[in-house]
C-alpha positions in Angstrom: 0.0 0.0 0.0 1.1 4.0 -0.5 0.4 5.9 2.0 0.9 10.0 1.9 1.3 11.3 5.2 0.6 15.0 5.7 1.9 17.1 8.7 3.8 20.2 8.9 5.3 19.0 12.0 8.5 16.2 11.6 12.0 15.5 12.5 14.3 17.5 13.3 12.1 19.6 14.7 11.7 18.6 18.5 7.7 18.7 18.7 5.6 15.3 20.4 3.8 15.7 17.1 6.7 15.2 15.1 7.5 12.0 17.3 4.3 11.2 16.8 4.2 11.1 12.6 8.3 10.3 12.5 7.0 6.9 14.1 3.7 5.9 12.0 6.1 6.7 8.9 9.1 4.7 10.4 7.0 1.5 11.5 4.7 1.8 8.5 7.8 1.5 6.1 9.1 -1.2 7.9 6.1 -3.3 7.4 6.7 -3.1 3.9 4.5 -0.1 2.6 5.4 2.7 0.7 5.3 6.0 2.9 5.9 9.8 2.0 6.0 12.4 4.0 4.2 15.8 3.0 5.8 18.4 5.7 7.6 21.5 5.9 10.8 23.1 5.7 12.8 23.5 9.0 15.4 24.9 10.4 15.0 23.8 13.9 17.2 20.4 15.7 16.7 17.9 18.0 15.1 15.3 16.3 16.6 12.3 14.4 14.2 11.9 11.0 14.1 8.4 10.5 15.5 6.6 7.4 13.9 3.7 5.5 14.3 2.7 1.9 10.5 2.8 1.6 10.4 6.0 3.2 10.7 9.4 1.6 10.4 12.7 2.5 9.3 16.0 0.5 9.4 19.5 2.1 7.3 22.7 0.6 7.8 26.0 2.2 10.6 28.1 3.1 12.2 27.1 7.1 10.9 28.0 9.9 13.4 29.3 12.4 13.3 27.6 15.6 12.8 29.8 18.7 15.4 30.6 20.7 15.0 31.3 24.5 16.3 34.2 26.5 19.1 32.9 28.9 19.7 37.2 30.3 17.7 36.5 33.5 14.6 34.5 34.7 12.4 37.6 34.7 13.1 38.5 31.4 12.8 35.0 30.2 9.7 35.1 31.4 8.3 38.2 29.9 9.8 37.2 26.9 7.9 34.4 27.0 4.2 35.9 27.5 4.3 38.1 24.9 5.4 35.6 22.4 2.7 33.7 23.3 0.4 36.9 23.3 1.4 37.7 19.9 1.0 34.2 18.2 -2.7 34.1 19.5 -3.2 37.2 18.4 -1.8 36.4 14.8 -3.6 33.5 14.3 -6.6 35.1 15.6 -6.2 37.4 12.1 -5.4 34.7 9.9 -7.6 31.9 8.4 -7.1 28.7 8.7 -3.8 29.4 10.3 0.1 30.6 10.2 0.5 27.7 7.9 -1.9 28.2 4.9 1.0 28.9 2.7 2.5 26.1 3.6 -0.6 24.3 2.6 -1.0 25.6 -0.7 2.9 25.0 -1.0 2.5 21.2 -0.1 -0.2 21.0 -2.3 1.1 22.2 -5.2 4.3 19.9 -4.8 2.3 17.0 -4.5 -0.1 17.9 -7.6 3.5 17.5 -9.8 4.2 13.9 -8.3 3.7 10.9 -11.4 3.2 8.7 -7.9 -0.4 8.5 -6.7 -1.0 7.0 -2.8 -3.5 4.4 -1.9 -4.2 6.8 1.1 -4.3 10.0 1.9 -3.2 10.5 5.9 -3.7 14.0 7.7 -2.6 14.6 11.0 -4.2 17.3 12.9 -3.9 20.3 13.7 -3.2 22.5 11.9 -6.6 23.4 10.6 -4.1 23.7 7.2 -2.9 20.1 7.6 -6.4 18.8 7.2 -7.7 21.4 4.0 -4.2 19.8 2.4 -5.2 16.0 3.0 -8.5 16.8 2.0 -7.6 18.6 -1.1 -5.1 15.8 -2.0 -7.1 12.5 -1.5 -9.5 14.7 -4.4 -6.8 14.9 -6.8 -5.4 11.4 -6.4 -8.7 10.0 -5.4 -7.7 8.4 -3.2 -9.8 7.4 0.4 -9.0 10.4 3.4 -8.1 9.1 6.8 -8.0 12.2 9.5 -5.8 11.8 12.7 -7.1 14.1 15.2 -4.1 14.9 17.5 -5.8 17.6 18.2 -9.7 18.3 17.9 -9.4 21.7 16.1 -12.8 23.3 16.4 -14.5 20.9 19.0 -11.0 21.6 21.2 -11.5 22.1 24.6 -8.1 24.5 23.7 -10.1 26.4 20.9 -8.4 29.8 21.0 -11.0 31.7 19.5 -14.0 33.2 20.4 -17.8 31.5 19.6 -17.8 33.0 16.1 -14.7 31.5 14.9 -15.5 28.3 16.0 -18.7 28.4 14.2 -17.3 29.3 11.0 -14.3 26.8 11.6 -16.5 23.7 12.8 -19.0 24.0 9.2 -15.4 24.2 7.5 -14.4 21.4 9.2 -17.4 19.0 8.6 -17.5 19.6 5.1 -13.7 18.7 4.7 -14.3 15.6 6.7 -17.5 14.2 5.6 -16.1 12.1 2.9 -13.4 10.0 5.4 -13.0 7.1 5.6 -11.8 6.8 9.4 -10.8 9.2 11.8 -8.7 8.5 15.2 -7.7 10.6 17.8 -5.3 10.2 21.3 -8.0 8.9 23.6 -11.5 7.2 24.2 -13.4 10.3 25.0 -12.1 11.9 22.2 -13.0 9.3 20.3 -16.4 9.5 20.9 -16.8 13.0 20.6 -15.8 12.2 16.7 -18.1 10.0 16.3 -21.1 11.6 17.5 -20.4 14.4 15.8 -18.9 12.6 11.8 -20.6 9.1 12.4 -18.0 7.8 10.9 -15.6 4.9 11.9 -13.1 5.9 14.3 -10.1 4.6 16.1 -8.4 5.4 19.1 -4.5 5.9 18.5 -2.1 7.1 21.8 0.9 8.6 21.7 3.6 6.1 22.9 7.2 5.3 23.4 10.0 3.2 22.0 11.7 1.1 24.3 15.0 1.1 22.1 15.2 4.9 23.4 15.9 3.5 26.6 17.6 0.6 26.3 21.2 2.7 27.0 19.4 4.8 29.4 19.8 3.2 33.5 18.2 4.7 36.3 22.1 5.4 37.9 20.8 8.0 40.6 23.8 10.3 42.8 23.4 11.9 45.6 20.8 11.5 48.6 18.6 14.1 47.6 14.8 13.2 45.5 15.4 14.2 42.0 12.1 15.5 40.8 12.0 16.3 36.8 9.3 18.0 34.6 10.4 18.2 30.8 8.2 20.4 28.9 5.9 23.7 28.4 4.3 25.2 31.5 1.0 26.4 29.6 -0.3 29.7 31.9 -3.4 28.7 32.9 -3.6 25.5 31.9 -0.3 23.4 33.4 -0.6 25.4 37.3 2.3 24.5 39.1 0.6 25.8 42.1 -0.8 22.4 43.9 2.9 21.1 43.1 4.9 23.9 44.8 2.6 24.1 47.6 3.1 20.6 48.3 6.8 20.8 48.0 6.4 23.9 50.6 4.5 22.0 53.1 7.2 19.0 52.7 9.8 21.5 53.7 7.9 23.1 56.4 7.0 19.5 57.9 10.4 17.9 57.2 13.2 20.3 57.2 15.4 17.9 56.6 13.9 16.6 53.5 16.4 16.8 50.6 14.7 17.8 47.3 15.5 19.2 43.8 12.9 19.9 41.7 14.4 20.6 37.7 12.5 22.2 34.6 13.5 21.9 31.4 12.1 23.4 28.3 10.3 27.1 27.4 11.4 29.4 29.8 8.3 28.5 32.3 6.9 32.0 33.9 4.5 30.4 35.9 6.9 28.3 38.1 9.4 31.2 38.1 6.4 33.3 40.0 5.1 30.2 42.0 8.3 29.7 43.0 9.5 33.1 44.2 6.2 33.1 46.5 6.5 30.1 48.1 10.2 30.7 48.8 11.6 27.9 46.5 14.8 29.4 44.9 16.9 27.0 46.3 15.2 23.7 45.3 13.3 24.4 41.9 15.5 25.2 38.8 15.0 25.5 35.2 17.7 23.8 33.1 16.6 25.5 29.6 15.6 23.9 26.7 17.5 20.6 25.6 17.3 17.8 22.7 14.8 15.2 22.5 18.0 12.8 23.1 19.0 15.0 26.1 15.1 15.0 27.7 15.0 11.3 27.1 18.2 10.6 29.3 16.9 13.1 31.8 13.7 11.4 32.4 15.1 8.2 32.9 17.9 9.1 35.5 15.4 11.2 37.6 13.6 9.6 40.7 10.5 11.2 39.9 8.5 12.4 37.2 6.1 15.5 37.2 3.3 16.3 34.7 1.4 18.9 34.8 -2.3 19.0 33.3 -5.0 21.0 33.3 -7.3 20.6 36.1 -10.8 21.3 34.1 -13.6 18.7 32.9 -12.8 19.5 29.2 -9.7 18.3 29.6 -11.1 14.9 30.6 -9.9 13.3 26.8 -6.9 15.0 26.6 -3.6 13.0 26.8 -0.3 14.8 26.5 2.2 12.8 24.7 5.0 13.3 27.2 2.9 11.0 29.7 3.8 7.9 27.2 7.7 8.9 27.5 7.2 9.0 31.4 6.1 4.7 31.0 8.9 4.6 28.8 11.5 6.1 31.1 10.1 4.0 33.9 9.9 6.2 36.5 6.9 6.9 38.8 4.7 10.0 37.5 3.7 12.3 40.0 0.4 14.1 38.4 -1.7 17.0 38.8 -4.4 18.2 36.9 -8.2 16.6 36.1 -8.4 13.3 38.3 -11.1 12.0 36.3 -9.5 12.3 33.6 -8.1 9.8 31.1 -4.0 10.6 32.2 -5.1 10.0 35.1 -6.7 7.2 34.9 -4.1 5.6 33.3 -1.6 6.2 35.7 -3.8 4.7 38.9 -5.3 1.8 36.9 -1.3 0.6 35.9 0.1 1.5 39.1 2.5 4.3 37.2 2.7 6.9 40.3 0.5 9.4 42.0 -2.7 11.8 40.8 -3.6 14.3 43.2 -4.5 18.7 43.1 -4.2 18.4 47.3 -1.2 20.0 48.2 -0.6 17.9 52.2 -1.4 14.0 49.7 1.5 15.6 47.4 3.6 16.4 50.3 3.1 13.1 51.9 4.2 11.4 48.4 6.9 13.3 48.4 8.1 12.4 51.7 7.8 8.4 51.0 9.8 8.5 47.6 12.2 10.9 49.7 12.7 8.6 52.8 13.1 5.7 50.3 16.1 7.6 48.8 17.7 8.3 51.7 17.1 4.6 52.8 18.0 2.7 49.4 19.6 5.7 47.4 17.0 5.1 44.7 13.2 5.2 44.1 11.3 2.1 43.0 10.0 1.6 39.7 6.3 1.1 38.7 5.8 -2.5 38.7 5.7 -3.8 35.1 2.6 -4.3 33.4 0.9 -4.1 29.7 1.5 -0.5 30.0 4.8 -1.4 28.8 3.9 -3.2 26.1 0.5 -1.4 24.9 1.8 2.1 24.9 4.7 1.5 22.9 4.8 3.0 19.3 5.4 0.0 17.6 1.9 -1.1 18.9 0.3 2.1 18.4 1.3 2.2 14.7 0.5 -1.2 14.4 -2.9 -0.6 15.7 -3.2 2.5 13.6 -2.0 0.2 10.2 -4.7 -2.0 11.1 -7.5 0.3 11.2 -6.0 2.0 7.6 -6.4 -1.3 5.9 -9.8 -2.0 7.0 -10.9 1.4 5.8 -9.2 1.5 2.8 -10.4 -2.3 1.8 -14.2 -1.5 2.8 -13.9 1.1 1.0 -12.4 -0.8 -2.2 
């Protein structure tokens, strides 16, 4: 089978999405189908792009530069960082579908000149662009459309736009994915939402891991102190650090003696640097900078404890964030907070993967186990192993995403 792949996001830029298409093309290829990739130029690192002799890739668009954070001070870093993110909201906000229509068009037009035809047209999305690009492209080969919803665009629980916009977007969005033949998405609830709303067949694909990431990767820890590590963005409003630090706080205040180090690493986070401040925490929570997927990958597996940090709202109840399947990888308890009825969370207390709490004194008491552990052992247990470590691997996720693809495609035949 030929399968065209469409996503602006791919290696070497450093994005979970780009993990997250890098891997259906890599394991798709090496099941013996013929893959391209439709994506953009970049400029950014970070990210082997995987090789395969059935795997090709073709670029449209002019790079992108890849950010660069401010390393002058912590404050600054962290202004510098809210009114980037100010100003991109505000510039999509003025721009339909998104900041990557000409990159659509581009990608289109590239692939209009191919003699090749797919079997298969695969979008990822978002962006809103992705998706008119898949559509437009399983028309001129016609060829049967198969939407992966990373994200839900205009049914998001993120939608950045006012009631208006969404309107306009979601009547866009219908008529571009009416004629699919399958559409999957990160989680069951998301799922569903799809197909109440398309009634069309729909499949639930995670996010994963690879276990060969690991395999050079031990858990070696030094030192006494617990080594608590979050690697990612701190979204304002969304990923509070709040419940976290306070707990952390009230560890202190109960234990003086407690030995902690709490490490961020990523976008200069503003809300940790404020949290922080408050609570008195200069001297146990730091922010290492941004660093390579490679680099984040090491980090997670040589810390005692990982933190994630999810929104705590009922819309965020489908919502998985791709870093939570590199936490099973790493094999290192997850200390969470955000939506406790939510599917992350869920996860993590039905395979025994670490902790789920918002309550400040139950985070300071799991702090202070995994902390007396360390002193006693010099390490911090590992989740016992279970199917998590075998069903939330990419391999098995692109497998499972394969599957589906056939069936669609051969119903559809």
């Amino acid at each position: 089978m030929r399968i065209l792949l469409v996503c602006p996001f791919f290696p070497p830029e450093n994005k979970i999405a780009a993990v997250r298409i890098a891997k259906f093309a890599e394991h798709w290829a090496r099941a013996g189908h013929e893959v391209r990739v439709l994506t953009q130029q970049s400029s950014a690192t970070g990210l082997a792009e995987p090789s395969d002799p059935l795997l090709s890739v073709y670029r449209a668009g002019a790079p992108r530069a890849a950010p660069s954070a401010s390393t002058a001070s912590k404050a600054r870093a962290s202004l510098l960082y809210r009114l980037a993110s100010e100003a991109y909201t505000r510039a999509l906000a003025l721009v339909w579908p998104d900041l990557f229509r000409k990159w659509g068009r581009q990608a289109v037009a590239l692939a209009k000149r191919w003699e090749w035809a797919p079997d298969v047209v695969v979008a990822s999305v978002g962006p809103f662009s992705s998706l008119i690009a898949g559509s437009r492209l399983a028309r001129h080969f016609r060829a049967p459309l198969v939407v992966d919803y990373r994200d839900l665009l205009s049914m998001s629980t993120y939608y950045p736009f006012g009631s208006l916009r969404r309107k306009i977007d979601g009547i866009a969005e219908k008529r571009l994915v009416k004629n699919a033949v399958l559409l999957s998405s990160v989680s069951e609830p998301l799922v569903e939402e799809l197909r109440e709303r398309y009634r069309l067949p729909a499949q639930v694909v995670t996010n994963g891991f690879d276990p060969k990431d690991f395999e050079q990767l031990p858990y070696d820890p030094s030192g006494r102190e617990l080594r608590v590590t979050y690697c990612g963005w701190v979204t304002p409003r969304r990923s509070d650090p709040r419940p976290f630090l306070e707990g952390v706080r009230k560890l202190l205040d109960a234990h003086p003696e407690a030995q902690i180090e709490v490490e961020f690493y990523g976008p200069p986070p503003g809300p940790v640097f404020r949290a922080s401040a408050e609570l008195g925490l200069e001297k146990v929570v730091h922010y290492r900078g941004k660093v390579t997927h490679e680099e984040s990958l090491a980090i997670q597996a040589n810390s005692d404890l990982l933190l994630l940090l999810l929104w705590n709202d009922p819309g965020a109840v489908g919502v998985y964030t791709g870093k939570i399947f590199e936490y099973i990888g790493a094999r290192r308890p997850i200390l969470m907070t955000g939506y406790e009825s939510g599917a992350p969370a869920l996860l993590i207390r039905d395979h025994g993967l670490g902790m789920t709490s918002n309550d400040p004194e139950q985070i300071a008491e799991y702090l202070w186990l995994r902390a007396q552990e360390k002193q006693r052992t010099g390490r911090v247990s590992a989740p016992v192993e279970n199917e998590a470590t075998t069903l939330f691997t990419r391999e098995a996720q692109s497998r499972l995403m394969l599957d589906a693809i056939e069936r669609a495609v051969v119903g559809r035949s």
